[in-house]
N, C-alpha and C positions, 0 to 999 in steps of 0.2 A: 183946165181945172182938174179933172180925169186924172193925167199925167204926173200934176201933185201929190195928190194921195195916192197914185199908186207907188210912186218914189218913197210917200213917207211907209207903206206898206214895207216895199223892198227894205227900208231901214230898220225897221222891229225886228223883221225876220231876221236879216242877217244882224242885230246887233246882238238879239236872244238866241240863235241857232238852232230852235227846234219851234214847228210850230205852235206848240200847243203854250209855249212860253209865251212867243210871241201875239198869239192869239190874248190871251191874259191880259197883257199889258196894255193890248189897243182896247178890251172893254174897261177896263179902268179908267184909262184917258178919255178913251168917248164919251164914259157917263159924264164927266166933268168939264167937258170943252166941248160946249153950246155949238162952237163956229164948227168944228171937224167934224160934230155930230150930223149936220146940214149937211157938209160936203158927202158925208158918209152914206144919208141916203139919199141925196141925190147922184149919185156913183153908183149907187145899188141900182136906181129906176130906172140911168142911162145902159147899165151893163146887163140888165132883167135879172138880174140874182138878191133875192132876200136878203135883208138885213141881216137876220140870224145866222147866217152861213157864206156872208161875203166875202170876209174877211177870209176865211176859212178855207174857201175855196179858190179866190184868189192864191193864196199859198201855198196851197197844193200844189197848185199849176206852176206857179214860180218854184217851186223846189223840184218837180219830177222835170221841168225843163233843164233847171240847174244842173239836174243828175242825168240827164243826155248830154248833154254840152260835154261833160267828164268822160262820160261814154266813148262819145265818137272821139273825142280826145285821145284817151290809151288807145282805142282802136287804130289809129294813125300811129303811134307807138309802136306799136307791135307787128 
């Protein structure tokens, strides 16, 4: 279940490209869909990170990986 929303995560992010958009969008939807709201904090409880800053921080972490990945990328480039 974890791996669901963290896929639908991956999908905001990358469909909004910044996270602060993306962030936006999942509280809108959250308030309004009961069932993601559950997943949401039970993903929070299972990964120890607060409700207020899951999202958030999950993103983070997906985007400064995203921006290593690029990294070591040109660095093989060059």
């Amino acid at each position: 279940m974890d791996k669901d929303i963290t896929e639908y995560f991956v999908s905001l992010i990358e469909s909004s490209g910044a996270i602060d958009v993306a962030e936006a969008e999942f509280k809108r939807i959250v308030a309004d869909d009961n069932d993601l709201r559950e997943l949401y904090r039970q993903w929070c409880a299972d990964t120890g990170t607060s409700e207020r800053h899951g999202f958030s921080d999950f993103a983070t972490e997906y985007m400064e990986n995203r921006e290593e990945v690029w990294n070591s990328l040109n660095d093989y480039d060059e």
